[in-house]
C-alpha positions in Angstrom: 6.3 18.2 22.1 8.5 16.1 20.0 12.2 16.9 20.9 13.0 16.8 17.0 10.7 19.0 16.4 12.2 21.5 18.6 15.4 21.2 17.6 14.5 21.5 14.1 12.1 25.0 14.4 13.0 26.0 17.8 11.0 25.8 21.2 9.8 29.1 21.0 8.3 29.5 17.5 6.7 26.2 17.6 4.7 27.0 20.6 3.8 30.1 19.7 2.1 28.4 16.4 1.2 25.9 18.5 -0.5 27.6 21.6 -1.2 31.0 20.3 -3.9 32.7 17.7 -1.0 31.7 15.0 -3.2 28.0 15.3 -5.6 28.8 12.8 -3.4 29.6 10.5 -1.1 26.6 11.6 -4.6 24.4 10.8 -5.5 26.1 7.4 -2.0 25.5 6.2 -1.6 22.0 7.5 -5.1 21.1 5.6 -3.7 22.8 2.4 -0.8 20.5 2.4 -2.2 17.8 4.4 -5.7 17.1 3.1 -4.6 17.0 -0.6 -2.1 14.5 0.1 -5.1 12.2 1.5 -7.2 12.6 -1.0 -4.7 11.8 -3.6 -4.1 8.5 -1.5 -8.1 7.7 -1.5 -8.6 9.0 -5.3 -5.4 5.8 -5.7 -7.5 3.3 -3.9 -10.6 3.9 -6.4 -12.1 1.2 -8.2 -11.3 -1.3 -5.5 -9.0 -1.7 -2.3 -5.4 -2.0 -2.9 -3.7 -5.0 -2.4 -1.7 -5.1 0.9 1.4 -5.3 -1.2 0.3 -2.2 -3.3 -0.1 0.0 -0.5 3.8 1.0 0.2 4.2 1.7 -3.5 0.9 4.0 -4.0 2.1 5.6 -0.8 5.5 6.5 -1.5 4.9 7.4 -5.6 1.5 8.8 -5.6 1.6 11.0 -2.2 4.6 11.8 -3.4 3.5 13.5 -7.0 0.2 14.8 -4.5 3.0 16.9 -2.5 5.3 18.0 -5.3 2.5 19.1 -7.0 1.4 21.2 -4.0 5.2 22.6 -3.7 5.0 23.7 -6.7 1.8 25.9 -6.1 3.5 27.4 -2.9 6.5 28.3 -4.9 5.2 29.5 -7.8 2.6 31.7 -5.5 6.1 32.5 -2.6 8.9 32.4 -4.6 11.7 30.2 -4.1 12.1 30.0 -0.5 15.5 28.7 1.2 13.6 26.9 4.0 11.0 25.0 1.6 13.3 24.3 -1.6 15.5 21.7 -0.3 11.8 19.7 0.8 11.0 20.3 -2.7 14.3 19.4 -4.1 14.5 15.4 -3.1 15.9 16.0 0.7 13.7 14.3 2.5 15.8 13.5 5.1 13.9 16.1 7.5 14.9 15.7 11.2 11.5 15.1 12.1 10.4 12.6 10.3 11.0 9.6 13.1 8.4 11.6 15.0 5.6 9.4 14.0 4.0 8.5 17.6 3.6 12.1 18.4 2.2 14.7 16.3 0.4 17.8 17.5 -1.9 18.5 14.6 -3.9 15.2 14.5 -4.9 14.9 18.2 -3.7 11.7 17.4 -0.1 9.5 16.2 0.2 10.2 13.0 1.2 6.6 12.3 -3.0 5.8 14.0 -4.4 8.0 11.2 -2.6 6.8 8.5 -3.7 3.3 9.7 -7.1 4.3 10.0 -6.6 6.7 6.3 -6.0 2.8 5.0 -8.6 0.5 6.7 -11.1 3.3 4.9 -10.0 2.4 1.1 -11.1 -1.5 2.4 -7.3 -2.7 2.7 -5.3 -4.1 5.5 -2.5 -2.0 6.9 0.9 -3.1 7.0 3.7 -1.6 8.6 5.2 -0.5 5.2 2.0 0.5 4.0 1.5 3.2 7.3 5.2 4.4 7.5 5.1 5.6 4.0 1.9 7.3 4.4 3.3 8.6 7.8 5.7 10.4 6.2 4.0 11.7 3.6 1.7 13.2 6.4 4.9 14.6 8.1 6.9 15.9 5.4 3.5 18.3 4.2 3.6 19.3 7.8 7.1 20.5 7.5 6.4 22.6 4.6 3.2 24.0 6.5 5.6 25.3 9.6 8.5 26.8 7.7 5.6 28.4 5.2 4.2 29.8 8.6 7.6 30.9 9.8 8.4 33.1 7.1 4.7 34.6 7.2 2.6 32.8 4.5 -0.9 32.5 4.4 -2.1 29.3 3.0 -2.6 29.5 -0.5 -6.0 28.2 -1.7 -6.3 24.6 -3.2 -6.9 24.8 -7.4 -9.7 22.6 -8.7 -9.6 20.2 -11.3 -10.7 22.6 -13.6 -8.0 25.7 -12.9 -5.7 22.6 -13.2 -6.8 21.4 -16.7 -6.7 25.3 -17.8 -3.2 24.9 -16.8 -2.3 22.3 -19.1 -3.3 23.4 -22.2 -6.8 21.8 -22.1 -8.8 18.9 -22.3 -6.6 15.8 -23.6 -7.4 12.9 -26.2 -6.7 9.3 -25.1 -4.6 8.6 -27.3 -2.4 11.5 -25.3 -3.2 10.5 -21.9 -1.9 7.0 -22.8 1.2 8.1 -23.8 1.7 10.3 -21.1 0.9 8.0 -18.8 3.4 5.4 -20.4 6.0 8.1 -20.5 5.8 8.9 -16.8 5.7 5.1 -15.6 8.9 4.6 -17.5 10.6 7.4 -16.6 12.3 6.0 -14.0 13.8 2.5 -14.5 14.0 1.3 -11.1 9.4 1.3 -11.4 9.3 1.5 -15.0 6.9 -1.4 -16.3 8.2 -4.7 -18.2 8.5 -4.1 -21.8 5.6 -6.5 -22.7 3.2 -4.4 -20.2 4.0 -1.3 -21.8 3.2 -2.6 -25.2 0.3 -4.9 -23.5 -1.4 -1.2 -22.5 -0.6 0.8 -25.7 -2.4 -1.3 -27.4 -5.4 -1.4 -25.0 -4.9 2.5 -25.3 -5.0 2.2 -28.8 -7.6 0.2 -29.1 -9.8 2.2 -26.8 -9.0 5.6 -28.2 -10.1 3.7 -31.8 -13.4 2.9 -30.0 -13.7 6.4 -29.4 -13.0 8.1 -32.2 -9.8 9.3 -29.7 -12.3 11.7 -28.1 -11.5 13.8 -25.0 -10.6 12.0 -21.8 -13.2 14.1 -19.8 -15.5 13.0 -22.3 -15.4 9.3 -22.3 -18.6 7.9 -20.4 -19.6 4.9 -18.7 -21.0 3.2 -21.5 -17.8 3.9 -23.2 -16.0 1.7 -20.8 -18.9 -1.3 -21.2 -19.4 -0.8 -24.8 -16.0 -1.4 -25.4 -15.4 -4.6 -23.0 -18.0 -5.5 -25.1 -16.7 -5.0 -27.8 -13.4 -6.6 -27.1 -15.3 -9.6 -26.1 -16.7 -10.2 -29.8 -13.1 -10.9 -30.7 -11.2 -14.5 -31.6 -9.1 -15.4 -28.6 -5.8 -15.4 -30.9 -6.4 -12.5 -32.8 -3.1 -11.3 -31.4 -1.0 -13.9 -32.9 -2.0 -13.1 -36.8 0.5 -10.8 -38.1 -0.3 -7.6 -38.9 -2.5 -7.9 -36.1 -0.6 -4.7 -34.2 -1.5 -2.5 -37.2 -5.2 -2.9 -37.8 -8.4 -1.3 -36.4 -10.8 -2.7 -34.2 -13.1 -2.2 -36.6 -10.5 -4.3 -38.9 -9.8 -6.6 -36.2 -13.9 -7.3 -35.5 -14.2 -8.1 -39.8 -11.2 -10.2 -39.9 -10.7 -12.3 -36.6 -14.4 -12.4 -35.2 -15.2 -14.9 -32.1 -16.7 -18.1 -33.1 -19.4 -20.1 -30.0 -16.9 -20.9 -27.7 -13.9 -19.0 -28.7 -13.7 -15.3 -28.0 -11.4 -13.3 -25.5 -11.5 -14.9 -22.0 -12.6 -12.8 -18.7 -9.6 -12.9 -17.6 -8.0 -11.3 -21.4 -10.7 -8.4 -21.1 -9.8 -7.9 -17.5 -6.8 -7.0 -18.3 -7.6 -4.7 -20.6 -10.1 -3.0 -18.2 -7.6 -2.7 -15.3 -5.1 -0.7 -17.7 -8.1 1.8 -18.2 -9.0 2.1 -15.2 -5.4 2.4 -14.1 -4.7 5.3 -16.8 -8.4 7.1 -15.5 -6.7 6.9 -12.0 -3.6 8.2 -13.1 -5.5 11.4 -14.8 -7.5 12.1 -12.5 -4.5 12.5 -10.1 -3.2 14.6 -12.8 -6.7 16.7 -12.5 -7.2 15.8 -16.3 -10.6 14.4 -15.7 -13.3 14.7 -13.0 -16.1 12.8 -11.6 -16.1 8.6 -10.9 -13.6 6.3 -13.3 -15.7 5.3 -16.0 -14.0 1.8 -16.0 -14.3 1.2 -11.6 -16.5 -2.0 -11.0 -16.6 -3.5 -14.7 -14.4 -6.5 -14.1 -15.9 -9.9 -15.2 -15.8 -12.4 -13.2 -12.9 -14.9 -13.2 -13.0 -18.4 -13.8 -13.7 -20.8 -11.6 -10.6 -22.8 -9.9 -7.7 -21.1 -11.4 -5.3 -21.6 -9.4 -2.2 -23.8 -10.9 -2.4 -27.2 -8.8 0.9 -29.9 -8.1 2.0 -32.7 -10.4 1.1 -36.3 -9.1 4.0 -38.2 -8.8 2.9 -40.6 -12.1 3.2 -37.1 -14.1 6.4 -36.5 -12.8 7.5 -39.9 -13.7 5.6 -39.1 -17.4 7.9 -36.2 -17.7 11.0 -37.1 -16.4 10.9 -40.5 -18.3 14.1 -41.3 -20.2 15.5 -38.0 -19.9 19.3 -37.6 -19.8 20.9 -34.9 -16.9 24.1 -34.7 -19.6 26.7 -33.1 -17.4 29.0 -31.5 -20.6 26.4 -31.6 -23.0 28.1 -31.8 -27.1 26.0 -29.4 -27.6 23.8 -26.4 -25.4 20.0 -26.2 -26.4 16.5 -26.5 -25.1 16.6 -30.1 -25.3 19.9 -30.0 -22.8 18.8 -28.0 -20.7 15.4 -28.8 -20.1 15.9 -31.7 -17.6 17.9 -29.4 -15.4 15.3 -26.7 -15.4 12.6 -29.0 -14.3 14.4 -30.8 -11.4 15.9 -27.7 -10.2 12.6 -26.0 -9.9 10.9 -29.2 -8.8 13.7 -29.0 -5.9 14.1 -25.4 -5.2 10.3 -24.5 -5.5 11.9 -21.5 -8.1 9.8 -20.0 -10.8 10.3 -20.5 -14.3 11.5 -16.9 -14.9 13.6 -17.5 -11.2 15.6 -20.6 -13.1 16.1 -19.2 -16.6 17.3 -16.3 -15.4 20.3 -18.1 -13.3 23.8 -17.6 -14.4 26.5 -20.2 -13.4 28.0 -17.6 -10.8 24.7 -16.9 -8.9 25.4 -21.2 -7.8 27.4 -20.2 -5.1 28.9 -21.6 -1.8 28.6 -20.3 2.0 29.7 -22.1 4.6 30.4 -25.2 3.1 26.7 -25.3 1.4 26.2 -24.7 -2.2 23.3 -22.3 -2.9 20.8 -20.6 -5.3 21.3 -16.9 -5.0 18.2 -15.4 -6.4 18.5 -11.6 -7.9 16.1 -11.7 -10.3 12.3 -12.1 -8.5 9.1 -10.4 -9.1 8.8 -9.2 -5.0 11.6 -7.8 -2.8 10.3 -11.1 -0.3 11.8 -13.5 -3.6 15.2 -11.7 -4.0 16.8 -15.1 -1.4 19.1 -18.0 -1.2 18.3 -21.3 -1.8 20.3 -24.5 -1.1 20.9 -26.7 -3.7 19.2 -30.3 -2.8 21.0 -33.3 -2.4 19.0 -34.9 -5.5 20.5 -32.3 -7.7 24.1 -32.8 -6.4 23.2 -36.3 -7.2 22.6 -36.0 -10.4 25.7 -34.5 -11.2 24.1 -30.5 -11.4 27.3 -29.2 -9.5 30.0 -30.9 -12.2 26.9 -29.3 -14.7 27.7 -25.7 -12.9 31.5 -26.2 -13.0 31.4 -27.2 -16.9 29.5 -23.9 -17.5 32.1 -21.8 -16.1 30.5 -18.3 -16.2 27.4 -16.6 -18.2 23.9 -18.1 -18.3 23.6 -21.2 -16.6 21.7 -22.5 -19.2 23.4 -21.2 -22.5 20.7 -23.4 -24.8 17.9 -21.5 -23.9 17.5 -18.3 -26.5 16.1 -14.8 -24.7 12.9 -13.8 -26.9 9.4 -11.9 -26.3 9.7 -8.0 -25.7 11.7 -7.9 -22.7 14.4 -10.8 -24.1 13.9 -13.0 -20.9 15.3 -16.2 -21.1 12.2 -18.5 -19.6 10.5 -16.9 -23.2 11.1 -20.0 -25.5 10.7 -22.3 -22.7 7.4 -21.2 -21.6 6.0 -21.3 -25.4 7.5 -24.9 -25.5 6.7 -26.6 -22.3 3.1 -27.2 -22.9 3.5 -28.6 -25.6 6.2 -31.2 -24.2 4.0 -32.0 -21.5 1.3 -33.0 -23.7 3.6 -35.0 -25.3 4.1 -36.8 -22.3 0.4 -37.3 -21.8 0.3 -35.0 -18.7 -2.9 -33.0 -20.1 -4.9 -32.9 -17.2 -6.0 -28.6 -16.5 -4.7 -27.1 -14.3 -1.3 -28.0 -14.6 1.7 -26.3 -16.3 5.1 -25.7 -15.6 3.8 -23.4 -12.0 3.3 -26.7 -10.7 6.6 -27.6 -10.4 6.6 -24.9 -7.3 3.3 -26.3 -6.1 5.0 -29.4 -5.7 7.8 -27.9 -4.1 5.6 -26.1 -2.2 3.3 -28.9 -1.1 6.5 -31.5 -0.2 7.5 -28.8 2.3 3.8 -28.7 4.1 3.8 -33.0 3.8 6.9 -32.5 6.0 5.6 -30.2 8.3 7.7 -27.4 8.0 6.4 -24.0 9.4 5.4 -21.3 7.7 7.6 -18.9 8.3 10.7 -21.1 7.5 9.4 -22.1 4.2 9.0 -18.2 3.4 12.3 -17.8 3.7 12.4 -20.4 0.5 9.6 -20.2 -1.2 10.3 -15.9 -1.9 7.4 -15.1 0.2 6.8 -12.2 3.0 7.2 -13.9 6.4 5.1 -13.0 8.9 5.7 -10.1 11.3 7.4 -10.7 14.3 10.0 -13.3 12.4 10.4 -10.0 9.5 10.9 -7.1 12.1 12.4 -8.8 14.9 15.3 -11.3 12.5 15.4 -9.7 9.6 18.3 -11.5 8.0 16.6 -14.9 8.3 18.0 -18.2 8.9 22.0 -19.3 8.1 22.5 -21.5 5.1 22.5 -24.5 7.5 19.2 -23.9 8.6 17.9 -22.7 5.1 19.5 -26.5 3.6 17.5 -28.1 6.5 14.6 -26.7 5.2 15.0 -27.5 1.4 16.1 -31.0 2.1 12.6 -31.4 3.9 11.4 -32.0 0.5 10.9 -35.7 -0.4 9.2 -37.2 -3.4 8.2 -41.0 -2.8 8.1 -42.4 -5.8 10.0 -40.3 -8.0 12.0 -42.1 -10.6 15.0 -40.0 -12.4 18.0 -41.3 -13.9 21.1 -40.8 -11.2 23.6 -42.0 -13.9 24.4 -38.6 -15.7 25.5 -38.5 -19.0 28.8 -36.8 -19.1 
């Protein structure tokens, strides 16, 4: 028996619901807490497997709501009890929780069936992914011993249907959307990027137009298709007409119809069929709807080779031609601070968003080596440092740094789109440069800077792991658990000045 277990309950009472007739009841209450939570985790993984990187965050926010939800049966059913409320209350801290490899209600380790709980929804288990579902398992389990210590029978599950009752009745997309919206954003530490949100109120909008904003529970199958369908009978840039925002589909169908070649991509109505199917999911968590998601499996397929490739050294030479590094520029604008954005994310392997974002304090010194510090990345693996290459100390990017001073490190660069990023303006304006330059070839864009990057560091034969630590990817396993904080900035500078381009013509006289 678990010694924190003991400690927590007491020898005594946890045998005797253990190892006497109590067990039954033990069971029954352990599958009313227990069994909803898993299939609120499998009901998540509908539609498709998760991605490996999904699984922590469904874990830990939907078996989450799954348990609260639950809590709030027992207590509206119990009252509020002393020895459940503070599980209910957001201290999960329980004593028991490190007790993973031992649990006595499974017949198995807990942290085994969680593993097994994911392998089922078709994704691969990570050890994130099964300590968060771990303790989910745990913490219903604590609230089924102190609800059997103070005598309660488990309470019976609610359907769907006693649930919907409960909220007033069925609800109209355009509701659900907004519910749905309003819960994701709740919380801005997992709230969704501004132009998300407004990418998915208008898919919601659009949808509930298709509709006639008829009841969720309502909404069939060939709904879902009709309205890809639909979607797809629609000019490519509709979007950028304005006005756009305000009109019907109906509207949108008369005035901005697809021509041959030139309606919404795969990849466009994707996007609008994952938010659907994403708000389904959500409801049906919610026991607002019942039955399969009307919008699982009606993905299109995605176009063939889409994956950004690496600039040939003669493009790089197209776009860096005659470009100035001006160290104290007269004046700060896109023009200025273009050539720096491109070599440092040819050199640093950073993303567009990663650069923009940069402000002259977050170029920083360790140890004697000046350094990237990335705070702003899309995945905890690309919050890192990065050593500045020699080539950009070359061309004078430190003395650039040091006349900045403070505040974006690329002042000329105006925030737009709905979350005012800085990369905004840039990204709208790079194509167009690039043409300019005669670097047209698909498949290329400003992504290939970090292919190249990317690339140079495999040319040079520079393992895995080590290039994680640059690149903002998840290393593997034993390097993660076992050296968690990573390589020293020597090591990290030996890996970043791995990167060579033969070739590679810039101008080393800077402009001051």
């Amino acid at each position: 028996m678990p010694k924190d277990l003991r400690e927590r309950f007491g020898q005594s009472n946890v045998e005797r619901y253990l190892r006497t007739s109590s067990l039954s009841e033990a069971k029954r209450l352990r599958h009313a807490a227990v069994a909803e939570i898993f299939a609120a985790f499998e009901r998540a993984c509908e539609g498709g497997p998760l991605k490996p990187e999904e699984i922590k965050t469904e874990a830990e926010a939907e078996l989450r709501r799954a348990y609260d939800a639950l809590a709030a049966d027992f207590l509206d059913a119990h009252g509020r009890l002393p020895e459940f409320a503070h599980m209910v209350e957001g201290d999960l801290s329980l004593p028991f929780l490190p007790a993973i490899n031992e649990n006595p209600f499974l017949g198995m380790t807990t942290a085994d069936y969680a593993e097994n709980l994911i392998r089922r929804t078709g994704a691969e288990p990570t050890e994130e992914s099964v300590t968060a579902l771990s303790e989910a398992i745990l913490r219903a389990q604590s609230a089924a011993i102190a609800m059997l210590q103070r005598g309660i029978k488990p309470p019976p599950l609610q359907d769907s249907s006693a649930r919907r009752a409960r909220a007033g009745g069925a609800i109209k997309v355009s509701e659900a959307g907004e519910r749905y919206l309003a819960e994701r954003q709740r919380d801005p530490r997992a709230s969704l990027t501004a132009q998300t949100a407004t990418q998915m109120r208008a898919t919601f909008r659009l949808f509930a137009d298709h509709v006639a904003d008829a009841p969720l529970d309502a909404v069939t199958r060939d709904d879902a298709a009709g309205f890809l369908d639909t979607l797809a009978r629609l000019h490519r840039h509709y979007g950028r007409h304005p006005g756009a925002a305000a009109l019907s589909l109906a509207e949108l169908l008369e005035r901005y119809p697809a021509g041959d070649d030139d309606g919404l991509s795969n990849r466009t109505i994707n996007r609008h069929q994952s938010a659907l199917k994403t708000l389904f999911r959500w409801a049906r968590r919610r026991g607002l709807v019942e039955g399969e998601n009307p919008f699982a499996d009606l993905s299109r397929p995605k176009a063939r080779h889409t994956e950004w490739l690496p600039f040939e050294v003669k493009e790089l030479n197209r776009l860096f031609k005659e470009l100035t590094f001006e160290v104290r520029p007269a004046r700060h604008g896109l023009t200025s601070a273009l050539p720096w954005v491109m070599a440092v994310a040819l050199f640093s392997g950073m993303r567009q968003g990663e650069v923009c974002e940069l402000d002259a304090e977050d170029v920083r010194q360790q140890d004697g080596v000046w350094f990237f510090d990335v705070t702003e990345a899309k995945s905890e693996a690309g919050v890192r440092r990065v050593p500045v290459h020699s080539a950009l100390a070359r061309l004078g990017f430190l003395k650039f740094v040091a006349a900045v001073r403070r505040g974006p490190l690329f002042p000329g660069i105006t925030p737009g789109g709905p979350d005012r990023k800085r990369a905004h303006t840039l990204a709208k304006r790079f194509p167009a440069f690039r043409r300019g330059r005669g670097v047209e070839r698909e498949r290329v864009a400003f992504h290939s800077f970090r292919k190249c990057f990317v690339r140079a560091l495999e040319m040079a034969k520079v393992d895995r792991d080590r290039a994680a630590l640059v690149i903002g990817h998840e290393r593997g396993f034993t390097y993660r658990v076992y050296n968690p904080e990573g390589l020293d900035m020597t090591a990290l500078r030996e890996v970043v000045e791995a990167v060579r381009y033969p070739g590679l013509k810039l101008r080393h006289l800077a402009r001051r």
